[in-house]
mmCIF file of the C-alpha atoms, coordinates in Angstrom:
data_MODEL
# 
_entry.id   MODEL 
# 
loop_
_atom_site.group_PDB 
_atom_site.id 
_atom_site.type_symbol 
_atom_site.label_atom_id 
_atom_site.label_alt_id 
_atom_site.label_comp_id 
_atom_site.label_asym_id 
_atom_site.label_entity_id 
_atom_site.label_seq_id 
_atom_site.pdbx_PDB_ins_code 
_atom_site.Cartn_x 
_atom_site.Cartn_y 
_atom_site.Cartn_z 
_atom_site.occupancy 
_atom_site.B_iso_or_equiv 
_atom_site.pdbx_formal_charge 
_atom_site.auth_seq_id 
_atom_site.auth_comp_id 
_atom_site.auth_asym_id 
_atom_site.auth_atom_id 
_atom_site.pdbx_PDB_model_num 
ATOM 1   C CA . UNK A 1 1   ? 0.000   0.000  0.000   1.00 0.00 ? 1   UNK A CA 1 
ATOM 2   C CA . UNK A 1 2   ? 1.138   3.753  -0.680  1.00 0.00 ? 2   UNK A CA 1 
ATOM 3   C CA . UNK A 1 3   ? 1.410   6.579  1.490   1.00 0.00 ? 3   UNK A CA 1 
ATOM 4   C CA . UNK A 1 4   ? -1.025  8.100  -0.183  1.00 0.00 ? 4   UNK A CA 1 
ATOM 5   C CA . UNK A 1 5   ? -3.364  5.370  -0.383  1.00 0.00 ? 5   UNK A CA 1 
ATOM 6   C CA . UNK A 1 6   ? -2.799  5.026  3.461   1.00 0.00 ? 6   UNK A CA 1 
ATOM 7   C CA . UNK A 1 7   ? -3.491  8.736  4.417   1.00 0.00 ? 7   UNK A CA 1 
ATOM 8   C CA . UNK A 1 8   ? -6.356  8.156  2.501   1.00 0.00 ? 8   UNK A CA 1 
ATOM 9   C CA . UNK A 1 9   ? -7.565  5.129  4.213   1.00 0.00 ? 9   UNK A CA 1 
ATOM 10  C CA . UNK A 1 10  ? -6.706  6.842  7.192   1.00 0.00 ? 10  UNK A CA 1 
ATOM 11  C CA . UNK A 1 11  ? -8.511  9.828  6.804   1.00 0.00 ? 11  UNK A CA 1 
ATOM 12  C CA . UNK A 1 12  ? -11.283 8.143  5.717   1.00 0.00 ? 12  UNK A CA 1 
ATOM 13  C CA . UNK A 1 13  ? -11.516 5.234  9.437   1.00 0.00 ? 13  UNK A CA 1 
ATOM 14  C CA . UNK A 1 14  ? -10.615 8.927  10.868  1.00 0.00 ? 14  UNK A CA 1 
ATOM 15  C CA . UNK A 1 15  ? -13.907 10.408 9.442   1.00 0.00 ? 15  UNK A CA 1 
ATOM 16  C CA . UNK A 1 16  ? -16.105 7.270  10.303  1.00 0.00 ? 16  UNK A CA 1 
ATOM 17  C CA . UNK A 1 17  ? -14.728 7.389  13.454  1.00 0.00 ? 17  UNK A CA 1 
ATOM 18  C CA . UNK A 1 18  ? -15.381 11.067 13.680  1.00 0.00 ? 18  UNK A CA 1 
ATOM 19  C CA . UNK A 1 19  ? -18.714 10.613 12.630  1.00 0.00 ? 19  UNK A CA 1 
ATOM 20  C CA . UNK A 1 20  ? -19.446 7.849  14.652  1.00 0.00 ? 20  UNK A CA 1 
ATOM 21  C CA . UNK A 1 21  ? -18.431 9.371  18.036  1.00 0.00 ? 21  UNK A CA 1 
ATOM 22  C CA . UNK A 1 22  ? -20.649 12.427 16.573  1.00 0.00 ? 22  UNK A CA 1 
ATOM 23  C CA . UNK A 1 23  ? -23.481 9.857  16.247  1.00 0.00 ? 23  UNK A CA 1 
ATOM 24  C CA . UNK A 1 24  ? -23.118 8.435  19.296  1.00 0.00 ? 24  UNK A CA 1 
ATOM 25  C CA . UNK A 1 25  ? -22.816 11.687 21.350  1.00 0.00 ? 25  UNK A CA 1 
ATOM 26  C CA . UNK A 1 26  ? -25.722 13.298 19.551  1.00 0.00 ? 26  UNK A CA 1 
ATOM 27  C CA . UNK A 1 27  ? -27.890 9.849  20.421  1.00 0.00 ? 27  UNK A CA 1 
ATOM 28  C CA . UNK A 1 28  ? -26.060 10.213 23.905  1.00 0.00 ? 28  UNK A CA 1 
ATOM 29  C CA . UNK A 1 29  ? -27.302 13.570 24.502  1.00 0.00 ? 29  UNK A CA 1 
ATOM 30  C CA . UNK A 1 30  ? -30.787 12.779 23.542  1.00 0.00 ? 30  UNK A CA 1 
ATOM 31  C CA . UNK A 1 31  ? -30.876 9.668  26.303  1.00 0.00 ? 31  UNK A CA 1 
ATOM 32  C CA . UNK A 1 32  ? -29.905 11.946 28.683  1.00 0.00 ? 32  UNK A CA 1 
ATOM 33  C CA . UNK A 1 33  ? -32.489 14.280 27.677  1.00 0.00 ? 33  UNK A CA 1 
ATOM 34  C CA . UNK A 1 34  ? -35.123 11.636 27.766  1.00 0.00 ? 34  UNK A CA 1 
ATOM 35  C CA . UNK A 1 35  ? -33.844 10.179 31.482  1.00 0.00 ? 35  UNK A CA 1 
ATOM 36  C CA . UNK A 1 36  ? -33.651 13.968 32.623  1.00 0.00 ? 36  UNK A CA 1 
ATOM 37  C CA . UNK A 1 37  ? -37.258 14.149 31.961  1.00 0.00 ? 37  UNK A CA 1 
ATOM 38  C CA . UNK A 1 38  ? -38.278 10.876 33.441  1.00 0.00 ? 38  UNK A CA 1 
ATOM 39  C CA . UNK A 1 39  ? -35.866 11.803 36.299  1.00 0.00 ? 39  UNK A CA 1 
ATOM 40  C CA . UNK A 1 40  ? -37.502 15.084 36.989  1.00 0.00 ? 40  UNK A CA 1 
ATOM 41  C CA . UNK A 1 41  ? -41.290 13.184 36.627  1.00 0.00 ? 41  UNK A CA 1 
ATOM 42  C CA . UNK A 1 42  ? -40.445 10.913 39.035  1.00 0.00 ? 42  UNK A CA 1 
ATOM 43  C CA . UNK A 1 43  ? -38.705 13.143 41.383  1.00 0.00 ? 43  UNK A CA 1 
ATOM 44  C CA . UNK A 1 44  ? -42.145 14.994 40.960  1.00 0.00 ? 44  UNK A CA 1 
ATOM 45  C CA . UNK A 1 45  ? -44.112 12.203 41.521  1.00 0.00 ? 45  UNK A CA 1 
ATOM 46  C CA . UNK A 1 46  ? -41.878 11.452 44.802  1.00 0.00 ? 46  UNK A CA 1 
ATOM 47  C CA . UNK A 1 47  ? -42.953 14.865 45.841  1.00 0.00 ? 47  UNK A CA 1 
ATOM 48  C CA . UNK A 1 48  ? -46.095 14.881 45.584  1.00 0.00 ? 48  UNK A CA 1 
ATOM 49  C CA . UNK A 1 49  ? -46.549 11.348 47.135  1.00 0.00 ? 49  UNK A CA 1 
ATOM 50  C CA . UNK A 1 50  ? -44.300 12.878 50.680  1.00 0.00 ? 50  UNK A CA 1 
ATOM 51  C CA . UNK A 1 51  ? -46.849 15.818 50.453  1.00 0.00 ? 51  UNK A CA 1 
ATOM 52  C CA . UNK A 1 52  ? -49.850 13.135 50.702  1.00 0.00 ? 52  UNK A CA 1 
ATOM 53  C CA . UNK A 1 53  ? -48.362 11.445 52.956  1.00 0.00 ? 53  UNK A CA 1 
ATOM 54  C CA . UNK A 1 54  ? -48.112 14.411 55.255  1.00 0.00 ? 54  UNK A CA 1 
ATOM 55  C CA . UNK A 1 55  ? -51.677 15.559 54.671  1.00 0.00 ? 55  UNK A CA 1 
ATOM 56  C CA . UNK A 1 56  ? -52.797 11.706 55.526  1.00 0.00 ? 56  UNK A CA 1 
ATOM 57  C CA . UNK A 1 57  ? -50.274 12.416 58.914  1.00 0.00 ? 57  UNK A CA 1 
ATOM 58  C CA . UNK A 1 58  ? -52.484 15.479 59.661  1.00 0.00 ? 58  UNK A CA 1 
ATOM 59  C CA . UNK A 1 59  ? -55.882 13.999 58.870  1.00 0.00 ? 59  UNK A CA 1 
ATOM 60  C CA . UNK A 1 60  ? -54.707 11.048 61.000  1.00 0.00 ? 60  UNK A CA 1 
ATOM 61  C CA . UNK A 1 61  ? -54.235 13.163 63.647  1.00 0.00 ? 61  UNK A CA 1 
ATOM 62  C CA . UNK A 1 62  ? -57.066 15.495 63.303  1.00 0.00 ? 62  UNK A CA 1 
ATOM 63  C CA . UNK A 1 63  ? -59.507 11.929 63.119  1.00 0.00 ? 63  UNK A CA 1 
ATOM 64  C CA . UNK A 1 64  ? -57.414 10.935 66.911  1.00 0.00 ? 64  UNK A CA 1 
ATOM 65  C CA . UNK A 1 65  ? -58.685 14.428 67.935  1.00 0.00 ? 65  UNK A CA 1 
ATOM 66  C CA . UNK A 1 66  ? -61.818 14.225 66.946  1.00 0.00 ? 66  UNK A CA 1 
ATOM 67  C CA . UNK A 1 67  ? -62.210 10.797 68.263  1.00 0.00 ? 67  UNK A CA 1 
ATOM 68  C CA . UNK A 1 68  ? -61.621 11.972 71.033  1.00 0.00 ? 68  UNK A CA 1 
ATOM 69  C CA . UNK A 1 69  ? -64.512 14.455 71.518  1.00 0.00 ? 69  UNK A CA 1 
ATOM 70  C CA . UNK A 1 70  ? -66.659 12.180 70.114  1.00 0.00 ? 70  UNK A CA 1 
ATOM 71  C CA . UNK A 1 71  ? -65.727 10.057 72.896  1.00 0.00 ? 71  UNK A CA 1 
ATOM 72  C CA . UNK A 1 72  ? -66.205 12.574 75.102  1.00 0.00 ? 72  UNK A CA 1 
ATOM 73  C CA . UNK A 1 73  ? -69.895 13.474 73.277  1.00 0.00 ? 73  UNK A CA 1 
ATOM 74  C CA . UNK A 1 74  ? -71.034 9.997  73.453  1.00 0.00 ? 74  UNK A CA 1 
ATOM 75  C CA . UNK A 1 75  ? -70.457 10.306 77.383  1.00 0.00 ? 75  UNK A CA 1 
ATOM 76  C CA . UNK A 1 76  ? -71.910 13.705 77.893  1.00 0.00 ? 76  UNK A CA 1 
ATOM 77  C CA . UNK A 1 77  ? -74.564 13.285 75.438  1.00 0.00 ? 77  UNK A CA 1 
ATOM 78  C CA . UNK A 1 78  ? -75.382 9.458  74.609  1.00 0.00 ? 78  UNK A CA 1 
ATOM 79  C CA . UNK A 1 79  ? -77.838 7.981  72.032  1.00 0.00 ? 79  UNK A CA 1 
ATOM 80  C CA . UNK A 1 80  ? -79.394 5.756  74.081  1.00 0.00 ? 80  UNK A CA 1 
ATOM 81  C CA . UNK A 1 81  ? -81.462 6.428  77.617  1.00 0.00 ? 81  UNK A CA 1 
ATOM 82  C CA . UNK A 1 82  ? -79.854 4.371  80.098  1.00 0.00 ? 82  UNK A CA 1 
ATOM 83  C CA . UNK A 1 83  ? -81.877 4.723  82.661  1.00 0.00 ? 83  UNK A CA 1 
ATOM 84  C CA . UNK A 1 84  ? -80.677 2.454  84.982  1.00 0.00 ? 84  UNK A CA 1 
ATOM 85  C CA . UNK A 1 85  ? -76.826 3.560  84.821  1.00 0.00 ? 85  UNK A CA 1 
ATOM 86  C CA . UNK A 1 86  ? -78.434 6.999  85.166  1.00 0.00 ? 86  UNK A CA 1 
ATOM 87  C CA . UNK A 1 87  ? -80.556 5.768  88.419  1.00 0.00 ? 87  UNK A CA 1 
ATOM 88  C CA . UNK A 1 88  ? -77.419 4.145  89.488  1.00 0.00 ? 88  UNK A CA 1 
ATOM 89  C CA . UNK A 1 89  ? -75.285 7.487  89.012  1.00 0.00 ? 89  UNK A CA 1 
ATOM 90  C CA . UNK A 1 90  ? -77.931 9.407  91.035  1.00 0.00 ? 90  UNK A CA 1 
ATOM 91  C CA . UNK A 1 91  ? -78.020 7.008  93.835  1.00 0.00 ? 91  UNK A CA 1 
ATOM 92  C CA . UNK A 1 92  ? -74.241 6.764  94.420  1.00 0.00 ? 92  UNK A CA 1 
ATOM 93  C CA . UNK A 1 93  ? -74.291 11.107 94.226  1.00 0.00 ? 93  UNK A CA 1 
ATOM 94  C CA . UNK A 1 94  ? -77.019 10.657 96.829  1.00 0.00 ? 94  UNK A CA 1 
ATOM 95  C CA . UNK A 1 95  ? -75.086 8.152  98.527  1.00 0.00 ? 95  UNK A CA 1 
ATOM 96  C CA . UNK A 1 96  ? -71.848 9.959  98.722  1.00 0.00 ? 96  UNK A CA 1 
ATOM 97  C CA . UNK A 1 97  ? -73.728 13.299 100.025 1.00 0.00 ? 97  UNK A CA 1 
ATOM 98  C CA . UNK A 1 98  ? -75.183 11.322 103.106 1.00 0.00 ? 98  UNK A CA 1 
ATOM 99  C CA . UNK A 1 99  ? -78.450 11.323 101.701 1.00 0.00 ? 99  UNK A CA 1 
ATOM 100 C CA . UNK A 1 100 ? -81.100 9.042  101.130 1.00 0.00 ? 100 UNK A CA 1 
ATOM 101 C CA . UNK A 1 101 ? -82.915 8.163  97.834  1.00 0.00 ? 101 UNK A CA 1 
ATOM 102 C CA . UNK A 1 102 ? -86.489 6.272  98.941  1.00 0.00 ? 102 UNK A CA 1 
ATOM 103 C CA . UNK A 1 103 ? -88.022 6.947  95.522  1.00 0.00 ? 103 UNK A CA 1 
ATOM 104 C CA . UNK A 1 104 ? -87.321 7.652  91.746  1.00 0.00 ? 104 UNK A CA 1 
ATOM 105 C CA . UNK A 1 105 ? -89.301 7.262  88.763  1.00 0.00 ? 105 UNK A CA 1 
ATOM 106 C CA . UNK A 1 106 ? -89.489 8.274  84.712  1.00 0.00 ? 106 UNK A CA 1 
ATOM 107 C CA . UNK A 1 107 ? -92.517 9.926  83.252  1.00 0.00 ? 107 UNK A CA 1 
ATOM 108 C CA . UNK A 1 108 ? -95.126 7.624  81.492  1.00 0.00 ? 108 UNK A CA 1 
ATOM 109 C CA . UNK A 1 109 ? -94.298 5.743  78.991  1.00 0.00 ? 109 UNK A CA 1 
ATOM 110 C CA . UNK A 1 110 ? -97.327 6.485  76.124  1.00 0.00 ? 110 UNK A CA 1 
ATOM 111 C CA . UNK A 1 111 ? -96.964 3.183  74.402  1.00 0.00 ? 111 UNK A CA 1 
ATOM 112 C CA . UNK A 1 112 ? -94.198 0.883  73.859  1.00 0.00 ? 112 UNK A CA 1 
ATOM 113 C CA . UNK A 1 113 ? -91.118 1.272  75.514  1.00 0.00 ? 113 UNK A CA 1 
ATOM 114 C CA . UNK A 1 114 ? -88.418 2.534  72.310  1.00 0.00 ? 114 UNK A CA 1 
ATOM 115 C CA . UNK A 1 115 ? -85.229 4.636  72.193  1.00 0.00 ? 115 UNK A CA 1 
ATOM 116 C CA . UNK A 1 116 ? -87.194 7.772  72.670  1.00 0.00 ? 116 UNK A CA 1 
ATOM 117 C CA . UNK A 1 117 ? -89.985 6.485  75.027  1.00 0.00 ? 117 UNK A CA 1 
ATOM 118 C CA . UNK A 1 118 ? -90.410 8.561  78.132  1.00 0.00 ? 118 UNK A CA 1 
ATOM 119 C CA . UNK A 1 119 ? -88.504 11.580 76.473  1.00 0.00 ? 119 UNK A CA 1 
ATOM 120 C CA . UNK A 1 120 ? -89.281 14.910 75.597  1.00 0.00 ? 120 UNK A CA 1 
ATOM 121 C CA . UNK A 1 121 ? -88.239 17.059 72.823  1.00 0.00 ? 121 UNK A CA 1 
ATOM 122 C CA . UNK A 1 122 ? -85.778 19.715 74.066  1.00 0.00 ? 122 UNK A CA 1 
ATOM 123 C CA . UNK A 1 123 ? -84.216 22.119 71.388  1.00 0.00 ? 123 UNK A CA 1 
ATOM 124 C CA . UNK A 1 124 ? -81.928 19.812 69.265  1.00 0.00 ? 124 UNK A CA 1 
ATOM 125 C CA . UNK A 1 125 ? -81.657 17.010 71.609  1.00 0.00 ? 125 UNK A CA 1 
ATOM 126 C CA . UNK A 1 126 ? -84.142 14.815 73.662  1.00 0.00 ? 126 UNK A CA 1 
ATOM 127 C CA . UNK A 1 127 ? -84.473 15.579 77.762  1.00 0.00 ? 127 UNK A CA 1 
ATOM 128 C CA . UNK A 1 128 ? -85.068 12.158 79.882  1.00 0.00 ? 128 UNK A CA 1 
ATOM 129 C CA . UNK A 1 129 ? -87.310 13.676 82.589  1.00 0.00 ? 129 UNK A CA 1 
ATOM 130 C CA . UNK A 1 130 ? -86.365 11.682 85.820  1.00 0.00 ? 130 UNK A CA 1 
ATOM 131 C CA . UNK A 1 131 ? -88.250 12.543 88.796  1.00 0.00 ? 131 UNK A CA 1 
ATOM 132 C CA . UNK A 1 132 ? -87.089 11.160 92.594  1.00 0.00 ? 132 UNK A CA 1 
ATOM 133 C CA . UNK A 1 133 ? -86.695 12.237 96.381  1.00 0.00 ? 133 UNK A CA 1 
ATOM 134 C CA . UNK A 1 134 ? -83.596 12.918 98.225  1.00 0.00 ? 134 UNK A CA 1 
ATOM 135 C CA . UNK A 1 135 ? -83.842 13.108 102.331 1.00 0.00 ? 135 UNK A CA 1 
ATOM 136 C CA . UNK A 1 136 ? -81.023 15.271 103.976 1.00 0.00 ? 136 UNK A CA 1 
ATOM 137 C CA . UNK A 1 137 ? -79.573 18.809 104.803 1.00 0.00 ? 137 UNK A CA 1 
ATOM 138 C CA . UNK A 1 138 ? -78.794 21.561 102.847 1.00 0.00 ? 138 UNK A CA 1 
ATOM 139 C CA . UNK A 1 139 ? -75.526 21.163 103.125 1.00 0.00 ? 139 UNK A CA 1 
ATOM 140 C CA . UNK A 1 140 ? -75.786 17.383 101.484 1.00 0.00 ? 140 UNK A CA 1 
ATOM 141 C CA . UNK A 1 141 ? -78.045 18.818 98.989  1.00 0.00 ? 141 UNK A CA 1 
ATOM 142 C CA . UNK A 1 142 ? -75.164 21.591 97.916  1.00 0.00 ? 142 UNK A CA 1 
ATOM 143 C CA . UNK A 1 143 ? -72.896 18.368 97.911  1.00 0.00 ? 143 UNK A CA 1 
ATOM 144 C CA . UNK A 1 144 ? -75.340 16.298 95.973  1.00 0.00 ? 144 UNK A CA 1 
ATOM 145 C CA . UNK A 1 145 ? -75.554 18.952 93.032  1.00 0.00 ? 145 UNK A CA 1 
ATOM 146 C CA . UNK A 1 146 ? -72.089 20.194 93.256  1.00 0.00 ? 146 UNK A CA 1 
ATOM 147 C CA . UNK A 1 147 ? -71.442 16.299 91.890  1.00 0.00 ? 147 UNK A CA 1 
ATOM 148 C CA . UNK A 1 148 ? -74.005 16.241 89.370  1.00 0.00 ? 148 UNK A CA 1 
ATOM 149 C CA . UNK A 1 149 ? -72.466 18.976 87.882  1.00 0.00 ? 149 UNK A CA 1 
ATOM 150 C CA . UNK A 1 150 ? -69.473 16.819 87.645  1.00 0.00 ? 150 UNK A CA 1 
ATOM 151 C CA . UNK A 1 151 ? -71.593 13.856 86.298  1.00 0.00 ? 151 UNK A CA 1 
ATOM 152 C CA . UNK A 1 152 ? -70.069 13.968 82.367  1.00 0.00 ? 152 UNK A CA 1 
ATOM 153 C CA . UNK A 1 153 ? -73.607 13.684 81.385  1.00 0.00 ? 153 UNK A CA 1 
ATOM 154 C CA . UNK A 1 154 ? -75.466 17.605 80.148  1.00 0.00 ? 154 UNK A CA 1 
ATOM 155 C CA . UNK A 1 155 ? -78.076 17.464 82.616  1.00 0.00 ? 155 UNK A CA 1 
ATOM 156 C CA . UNK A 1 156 ? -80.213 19.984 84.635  1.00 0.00 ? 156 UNK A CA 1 
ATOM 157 C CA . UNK A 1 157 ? -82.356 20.200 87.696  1.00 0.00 ? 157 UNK A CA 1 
ATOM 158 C CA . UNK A 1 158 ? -85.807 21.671 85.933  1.00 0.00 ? 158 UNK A CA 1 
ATOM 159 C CA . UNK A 1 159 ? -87.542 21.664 89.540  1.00 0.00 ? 159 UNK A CA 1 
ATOM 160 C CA . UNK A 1 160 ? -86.546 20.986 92.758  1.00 0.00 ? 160 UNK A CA 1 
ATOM 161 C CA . UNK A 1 161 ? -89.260 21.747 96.005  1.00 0.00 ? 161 UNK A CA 1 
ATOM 162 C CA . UNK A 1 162 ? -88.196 21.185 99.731  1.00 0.00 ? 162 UNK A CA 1 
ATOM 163 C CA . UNK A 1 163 ? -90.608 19.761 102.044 1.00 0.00 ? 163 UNK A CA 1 
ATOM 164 C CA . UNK A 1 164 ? -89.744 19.683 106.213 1.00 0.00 ? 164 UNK A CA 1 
ATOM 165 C CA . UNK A 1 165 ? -90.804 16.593 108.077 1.00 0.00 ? 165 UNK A CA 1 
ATOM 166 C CA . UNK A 1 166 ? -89.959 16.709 111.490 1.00 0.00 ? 166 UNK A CA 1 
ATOM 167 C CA . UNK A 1 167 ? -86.923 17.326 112.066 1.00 0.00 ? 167 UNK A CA 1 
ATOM 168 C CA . UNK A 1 168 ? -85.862 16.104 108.278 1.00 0.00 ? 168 UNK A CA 1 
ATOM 169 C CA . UNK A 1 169 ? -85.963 17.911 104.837 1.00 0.00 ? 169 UNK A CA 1 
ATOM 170 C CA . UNK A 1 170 ? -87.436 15.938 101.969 1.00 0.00 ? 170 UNK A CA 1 
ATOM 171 C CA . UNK A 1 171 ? -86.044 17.197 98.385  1.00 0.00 ? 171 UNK A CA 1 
ATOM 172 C CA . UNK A 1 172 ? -88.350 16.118 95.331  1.00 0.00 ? 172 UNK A CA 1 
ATOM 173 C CA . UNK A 1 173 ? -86.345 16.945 92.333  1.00 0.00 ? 173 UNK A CA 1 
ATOM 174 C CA . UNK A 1 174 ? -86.658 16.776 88.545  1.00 0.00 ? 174 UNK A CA 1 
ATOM 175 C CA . UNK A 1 175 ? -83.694 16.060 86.429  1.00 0.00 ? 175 UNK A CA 1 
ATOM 176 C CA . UNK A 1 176 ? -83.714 16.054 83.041  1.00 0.00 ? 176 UNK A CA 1 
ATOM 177 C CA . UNK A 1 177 ? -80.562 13.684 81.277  1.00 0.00 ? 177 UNK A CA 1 
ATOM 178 C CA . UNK A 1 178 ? -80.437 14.346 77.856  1.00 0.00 ? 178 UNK A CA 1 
ATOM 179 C CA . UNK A 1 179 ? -80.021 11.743 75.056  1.00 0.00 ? 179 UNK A CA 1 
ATOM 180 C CA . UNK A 1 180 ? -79.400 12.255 71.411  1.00 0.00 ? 180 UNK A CA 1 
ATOM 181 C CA . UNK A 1 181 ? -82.037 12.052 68.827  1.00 0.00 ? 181 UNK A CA 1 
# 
């Protein structure tokens, strides 16, 4: 082969080559392109999934809270009556005043006994009307109410008349307990 004939063959595998690294760096170039943009959608995506996941961290929470006055709702304001932990309630208040409770009863129930039997519509929410007699002093009937209040349960005294006897008072009250509709 000839010098000349082997500049030319080497100008010519120097071209190829030339062209070939050209090639492959433009097809290069666009792969990086094309795993930029896949990079960046799934960095996005990544994103986007940490910022749900915090929002379902602060629902979670915010249901716990909630819960938690629901909780305390369903004690202060049940759905159903129960009358006898109510009677129960009363007679340990009455108990732990020093007083005595001979006699409790509910209003009439018109019908059969339900949910909402013996009840009476009161604003948004139903009152259980519970009518009984406490025997004591003033002083253990200040006692006795100052731990209703503390009950958990929205109730009220709606009437409460004081009757001597001798040397005892008799107290016939009317609580109302409230239940939810």
């Amino acid at each position: 082969m000839k010098p000349k004939q082997f500049f030319y063959l080497l100008c010519g595998v120097c071209t190829v080559l030339a062209a070939g690294l050209g090639v492959g760096y433009y097809y290069e170039t666009q792969h990086i392109k094309v795993e930029t943009v896949a990079l960046a959608k799934k960095s996005a995506d990544a994103t986007i999934a940490s910022e749900q996941l915090d929002q379902l961290g602060d629902l979670k929470k915010q249901f716990q809270e909630l819960h938690a006055v629901l909780a305390k709702l369903n004690i202060a304001l049940p759905s159903d009556k129960n009358q006898s932990v109510v009677i129960l309630q009363i007679e340990q208040l009455a108990s732990n005043a020093g007083m005595t409770l001979p006699a409790a009863s509910f209003q009439a129930s018109a019908g059969l006994p339900s949910a909402t039997s013996q009840t009476v519509k009161s604003g948004s929410v139903l009152a259980l009307p519970i009518s009984f007699q406490l025997n004591g002093t003033y002083g253990q009937l200040q006692t006795f109410l100052q731990q209703l209040e503390q009950l958990g349960r929205y109730s009220n005294v709606s009437s409460l008349a004081i009757t001597k006897n001798g040397s005892t008072l008799s107290f016939s009250v009317i609580l109302n307990v409230y239940v939810m509709p």
